[in-house]
C-alpha positions in Angstrom: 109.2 38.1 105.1 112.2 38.6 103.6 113.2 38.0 99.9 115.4 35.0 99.5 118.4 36.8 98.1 118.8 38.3 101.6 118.0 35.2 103.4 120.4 33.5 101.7 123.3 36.2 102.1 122.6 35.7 106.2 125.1 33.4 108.0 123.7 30.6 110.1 124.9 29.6 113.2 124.4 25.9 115.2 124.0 26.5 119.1 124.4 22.6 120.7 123.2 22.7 124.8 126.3 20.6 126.7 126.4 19.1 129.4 129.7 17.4 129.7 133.1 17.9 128.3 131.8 14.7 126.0 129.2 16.3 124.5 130.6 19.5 124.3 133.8 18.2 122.1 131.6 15.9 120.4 129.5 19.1 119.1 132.5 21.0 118.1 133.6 17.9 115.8 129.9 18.1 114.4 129.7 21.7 113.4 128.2 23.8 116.3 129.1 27.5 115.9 128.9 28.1 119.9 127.4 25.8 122.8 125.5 26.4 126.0 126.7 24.8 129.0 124.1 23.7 131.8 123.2 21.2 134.1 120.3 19.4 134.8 118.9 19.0 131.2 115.8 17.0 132.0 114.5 20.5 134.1 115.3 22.6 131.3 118.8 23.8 132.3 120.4 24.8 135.8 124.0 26.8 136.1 126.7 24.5 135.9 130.1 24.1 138.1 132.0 26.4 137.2 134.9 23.5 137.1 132.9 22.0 134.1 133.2 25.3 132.6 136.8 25.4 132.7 137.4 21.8 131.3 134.9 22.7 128.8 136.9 26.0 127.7 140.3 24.4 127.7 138.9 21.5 125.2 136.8 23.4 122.9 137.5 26.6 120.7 134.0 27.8 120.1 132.1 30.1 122.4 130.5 29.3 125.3 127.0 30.3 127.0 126.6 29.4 130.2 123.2 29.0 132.4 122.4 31.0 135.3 119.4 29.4 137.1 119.8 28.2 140.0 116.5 26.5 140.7 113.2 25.7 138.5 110.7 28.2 137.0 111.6 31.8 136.4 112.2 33.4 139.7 114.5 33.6 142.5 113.9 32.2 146.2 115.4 35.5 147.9 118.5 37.4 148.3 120.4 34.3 149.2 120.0 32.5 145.3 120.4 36.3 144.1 123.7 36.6 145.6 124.6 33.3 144.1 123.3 34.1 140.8 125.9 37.4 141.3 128.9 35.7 142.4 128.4 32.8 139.4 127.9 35.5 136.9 131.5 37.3 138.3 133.5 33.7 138.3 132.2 33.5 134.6 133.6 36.7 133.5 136.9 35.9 135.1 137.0 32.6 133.1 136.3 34.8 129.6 133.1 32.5 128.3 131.2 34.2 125.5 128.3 34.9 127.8 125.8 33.8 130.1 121.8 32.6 129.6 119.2 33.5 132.0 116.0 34.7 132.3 113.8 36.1 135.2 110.0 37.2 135.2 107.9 38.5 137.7 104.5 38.6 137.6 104.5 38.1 133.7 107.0 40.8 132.6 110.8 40.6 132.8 112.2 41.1 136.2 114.1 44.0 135.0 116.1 45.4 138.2 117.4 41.4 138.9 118.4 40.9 135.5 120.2 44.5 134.9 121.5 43.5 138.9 123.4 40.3 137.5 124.8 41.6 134.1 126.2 44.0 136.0 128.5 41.5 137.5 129.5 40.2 134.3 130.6 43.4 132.8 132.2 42.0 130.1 130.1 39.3 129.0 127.2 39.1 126.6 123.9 37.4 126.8 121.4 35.3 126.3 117.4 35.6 127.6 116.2 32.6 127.7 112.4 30.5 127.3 111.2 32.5 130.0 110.4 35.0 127.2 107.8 32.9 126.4 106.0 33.1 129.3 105.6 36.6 129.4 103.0 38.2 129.0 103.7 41.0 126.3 106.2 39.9 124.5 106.8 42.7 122.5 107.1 44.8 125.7 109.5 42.3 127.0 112.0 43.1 123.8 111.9 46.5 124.2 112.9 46.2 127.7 115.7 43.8 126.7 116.8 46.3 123.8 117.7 48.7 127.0 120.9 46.3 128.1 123.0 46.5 125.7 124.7 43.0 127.3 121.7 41.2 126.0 122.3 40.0 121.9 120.1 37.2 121.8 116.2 36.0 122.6 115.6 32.4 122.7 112.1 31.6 121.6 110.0 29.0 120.5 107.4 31.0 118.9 104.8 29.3 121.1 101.9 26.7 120.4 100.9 25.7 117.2 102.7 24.3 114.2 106.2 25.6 113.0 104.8 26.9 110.0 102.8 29.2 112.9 105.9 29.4 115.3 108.1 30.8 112.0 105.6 33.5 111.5 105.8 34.6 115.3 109.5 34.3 115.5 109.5 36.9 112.5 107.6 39.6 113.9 110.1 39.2 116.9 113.0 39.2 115.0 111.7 42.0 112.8 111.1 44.1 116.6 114.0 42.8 118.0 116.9 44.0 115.5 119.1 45.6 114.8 120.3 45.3 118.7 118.8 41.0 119.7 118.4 39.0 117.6 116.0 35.8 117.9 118.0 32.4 118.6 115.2 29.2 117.6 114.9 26.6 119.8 112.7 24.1 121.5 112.3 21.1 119.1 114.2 22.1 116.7 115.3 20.0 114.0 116.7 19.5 110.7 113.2 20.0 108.9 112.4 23.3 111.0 115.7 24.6 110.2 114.6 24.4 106.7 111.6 25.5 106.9 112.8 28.7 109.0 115.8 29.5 106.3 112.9 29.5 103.7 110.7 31.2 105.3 111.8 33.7 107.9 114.6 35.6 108.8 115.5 33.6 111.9 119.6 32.1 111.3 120.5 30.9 114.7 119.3 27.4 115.6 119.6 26.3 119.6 118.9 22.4 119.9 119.1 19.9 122.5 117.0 16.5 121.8 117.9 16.3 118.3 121.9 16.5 118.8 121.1 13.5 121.2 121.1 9.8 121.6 120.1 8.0 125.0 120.9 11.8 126.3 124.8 12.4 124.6 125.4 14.7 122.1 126.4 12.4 119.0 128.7 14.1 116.4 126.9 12.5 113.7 123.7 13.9 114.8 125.4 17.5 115.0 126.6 16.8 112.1 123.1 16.3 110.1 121.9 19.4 111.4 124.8 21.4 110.3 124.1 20.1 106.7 120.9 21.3 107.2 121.3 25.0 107.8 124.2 24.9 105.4 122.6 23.6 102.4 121.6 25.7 99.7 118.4 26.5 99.9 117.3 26.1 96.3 114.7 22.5 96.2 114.9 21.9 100.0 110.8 22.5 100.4 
């Protein structure tokens, strides 16, 4: 663990999951530091058009991530959704987003030859690996393999089963295996209260939500807005 002097030196940052323009300029007026643009939010996330992207872009000034899945789980179908995957991932570095989200396994471990085969497309571009890091099966084996595209600055992980107080402890050790090059973006039901309890009691400062920003499945500024407060406060009394 670190001590809280350099916990509290460490900027936070508030990733909000949009899927329209509405949500997406309703984060930005509640404090999101960058947003991830998908489709399909009730199947955890599937790539966007690419027109939504644009809108997006042209109404909003912080960075975007963008999903590339095209279909559920954590494969691909064959060299037909590869070559879609491919010709997404070039469109989005032609439209300048921050980067793009995916995440491909096979047989347990990172799908490493698809994955290096799609960055490759979006030269320019950084990204993020998404939950399909937690269904791998070595997980520190899957970060060391990550740590070998330089594209890739960020791990989205839950930290598994258990309660957070368990979860913060796992997202540690990756964090602590991950950096200097990744580092570990929290998410998957996080809210307010975990965000405190992982500013007090792991490194972790990047935050990815989706429920909690919402309200009959919109992002709500005010809701945004209470999470912001929450990795912004001091952390002095919170727990």
């Amino acid at each position: 663990m670190m001590s809280s002097g350099a916990q509290k030196n460490q900027t936070c940052l508030l990733e909000v999951i949009a899927c329209t323009v509405e949500d997406a300029v309703r984060a930005q007026q509640g404090g999101a530091n960058r947003l991830e643009i998908i489709s399909q939010f009730n199947v955890g996330g599937l790539t966007p058009s690419l027109d939504l992207v644009r809108e997006i872009k042209a109404k909003v000034s912080v960075p975007l991530r963008v999903m590339l899945r095209e279909s559920e789980g954590y494969g691909v179908s064959g060299e037909e959704e590869t070559e879609k995957l491919c010709a997404v991932a070039r469109q989005l570095n032609e439209i300048r987003v921050d980067g793009i989200v995916l995440g491909f396994l096979k047989n347990g471990e990172i799908d490493f030859g698809l994955t290096e085969r799609i960055l490759s497309c979006a030269p320019d571009l950084k990204a993020t690996f998404h939950h399909a890091f937690e269904d791998s099966t070595d997980k520190f084996f899957v970060i060391e393999k990550l740590k070998r595209l330089p594209q890739v600055d960020r791990i989205l992980a839950h930290g598994g089963q258990g309660r957070w107080v368990e979860k913060a402890s796992r997202l540690e050790a990756y964090a602590s295996r991950a950096r200097p090059e990744i580092k570990i973006l929290a998410g998957g039901g996080v809210n307010a209260e975990v965000i405190k309890l992982l500013k007090a009691t792991s490194s972790v400062r990047e935050f990815h939500v989706g429920s909690a920003a919402r309200e009959n499945g919109e992002v709500q500024t005010e809701r945004v807005a209470s999470l912001a407060d929450a990795f912004n406060a001091n952390q002095e009394g919170e727990l």
